[in-house]
N, C-alpha and C positions, 0 to 999 in steps of 0.2 A: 258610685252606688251600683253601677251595672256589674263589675267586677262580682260585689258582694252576692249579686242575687243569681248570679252565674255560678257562683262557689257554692251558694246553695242547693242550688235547682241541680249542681253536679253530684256533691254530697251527699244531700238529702235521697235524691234519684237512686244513686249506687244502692245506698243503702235499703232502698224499697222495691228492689226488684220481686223480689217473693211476693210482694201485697202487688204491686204493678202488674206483673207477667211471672208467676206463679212455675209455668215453664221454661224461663228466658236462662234462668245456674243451672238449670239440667241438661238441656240444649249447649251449653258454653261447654260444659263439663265433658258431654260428650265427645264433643268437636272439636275441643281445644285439649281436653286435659285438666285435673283437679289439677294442678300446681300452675299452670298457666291462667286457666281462670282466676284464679286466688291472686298472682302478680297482676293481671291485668282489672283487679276489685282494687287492688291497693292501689295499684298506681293512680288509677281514677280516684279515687276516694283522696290520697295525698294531691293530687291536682286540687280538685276540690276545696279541700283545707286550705291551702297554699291562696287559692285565689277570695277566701273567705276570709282570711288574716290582713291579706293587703286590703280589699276593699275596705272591710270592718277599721283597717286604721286609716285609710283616704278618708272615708267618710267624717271618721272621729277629728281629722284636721279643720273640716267647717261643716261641724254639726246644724242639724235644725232640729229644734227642740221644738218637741210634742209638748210634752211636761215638765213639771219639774218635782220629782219625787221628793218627799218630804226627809230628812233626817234619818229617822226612825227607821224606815226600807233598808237602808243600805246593813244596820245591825240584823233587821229580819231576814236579806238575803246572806250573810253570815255565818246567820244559826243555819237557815234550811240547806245550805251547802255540807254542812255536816252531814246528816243524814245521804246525801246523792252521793257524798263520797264514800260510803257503809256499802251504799247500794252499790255503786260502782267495783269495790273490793268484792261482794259477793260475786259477782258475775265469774271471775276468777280464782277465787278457793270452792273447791267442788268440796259438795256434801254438805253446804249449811241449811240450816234447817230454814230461814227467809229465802232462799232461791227455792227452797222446794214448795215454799207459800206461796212466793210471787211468779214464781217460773220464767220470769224475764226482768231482774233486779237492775242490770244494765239501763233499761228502756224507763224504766220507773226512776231512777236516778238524774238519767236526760232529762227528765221531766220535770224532775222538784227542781235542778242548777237550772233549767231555762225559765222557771216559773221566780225563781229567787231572783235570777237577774233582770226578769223583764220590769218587777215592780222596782227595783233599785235605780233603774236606768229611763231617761227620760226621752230619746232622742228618738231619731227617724232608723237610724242602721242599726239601734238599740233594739226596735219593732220589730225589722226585719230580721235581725241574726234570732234573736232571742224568743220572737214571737213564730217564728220558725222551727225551730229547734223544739217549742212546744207544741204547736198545733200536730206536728209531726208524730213526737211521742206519747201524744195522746191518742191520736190516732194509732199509730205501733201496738200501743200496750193494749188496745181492746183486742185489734185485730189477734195477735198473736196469744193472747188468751183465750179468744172463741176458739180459732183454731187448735188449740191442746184442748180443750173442753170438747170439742168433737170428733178429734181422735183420741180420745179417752186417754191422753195423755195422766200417768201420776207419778211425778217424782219421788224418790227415796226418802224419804222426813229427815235425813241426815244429824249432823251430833251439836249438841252444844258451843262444844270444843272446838268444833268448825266455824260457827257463828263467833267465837268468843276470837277466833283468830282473825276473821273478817272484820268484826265490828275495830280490832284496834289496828290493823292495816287501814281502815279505812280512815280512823281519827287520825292516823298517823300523816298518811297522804293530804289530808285537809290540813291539818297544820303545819307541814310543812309549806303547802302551796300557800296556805293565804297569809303564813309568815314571812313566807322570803319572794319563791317562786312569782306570786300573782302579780306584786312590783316588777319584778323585773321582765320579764312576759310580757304583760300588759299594760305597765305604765303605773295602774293602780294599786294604792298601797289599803285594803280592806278593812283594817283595824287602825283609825289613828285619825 
């Protein structure tokens, strides 16, 4: 378990320097270099992951179960995975018109897949991956929308056509993963 919460507290960390220390990427940027910095975000971030995959399957070897979620959860986290994977595709087709809504579709994405899978899942490293991932991006998603709200941040309203291309890159990426991918990855087979 220590692994997993070290994978977190790595991850999660990297990822929150801007809300943490606000000047700590300007500082690096400076000092090191944007392309230094940037390998030295990823390598940390891939560490991170890395130590969050192994812990998250040690743990999954001898669970302790909190809960035991009902049936019915596992079809709701399903559905609501559709969606984060829409939002997940916006964050990378520029110009849709939901990023110019949501201004951070990525973080609002983390949010529903952590929310989907926390009610699906009953266990102790269940809480901690997935109750993490959320408290995290809820937290992300206010932060980074006051902050554009107070530098009068407004995105481009962008086009249909853009959403129309996100919305099916993203059903696409969702069922592909939770057809084949999500078995094999994780063990779990999501429909069946």
């Amino acid at each position: 378990m220590a692994m997993l919460v070290l994978g977190l507290v790595l991850l999660l960390g990297v990822h929150s320097t801007r809300l943490i220390a606000p000047g700590l990427r300007d500082a690096g940027v400076a000092r090191l270099g944007l392309l230094p910095w940037k390998i030295l975000y990823a390598v940390l971030s891939l560490i991170g992951l890395v130590l969050i995959v192994q812990g998250y399957g040690e743990a999954r070897m001898a669970p302790t179960l909190l809960w035991a979620p009902p049936v019915w959860t596992r079809h709701l986290a399903a559905l609501l995975t559709l969606p984060a994977f829409v939002l997940m595709a916006c964050a990378y087709v520029p110009g849709t018109r939901i990023r110019a809504k949501l201004g951070h579709p990525m973080v609002a994405g983390v949010k529903i897949w952590a929310f989907a899978h926390l009610i699906a899942n009953g266990t102790l490293a269940d809480l901690l991956l997935f109750g993490s991932f959320l408290v995290w991006s809820v937290v992300m998603f206010a932060t980074l929308r006051r902050r554009d709200r107070a530098a009068g941040l407004r995105r481009p309203a962008g086009s249909a056509s853009r959403d129309a291309i996100a919305i099916v890159a993203g059903i696409a990426g969702w069922a592909v993963f939770a057809g084949w991918l999500h078995l094999a990855l994780i063990g779990v087979k999501p429909f069946g």
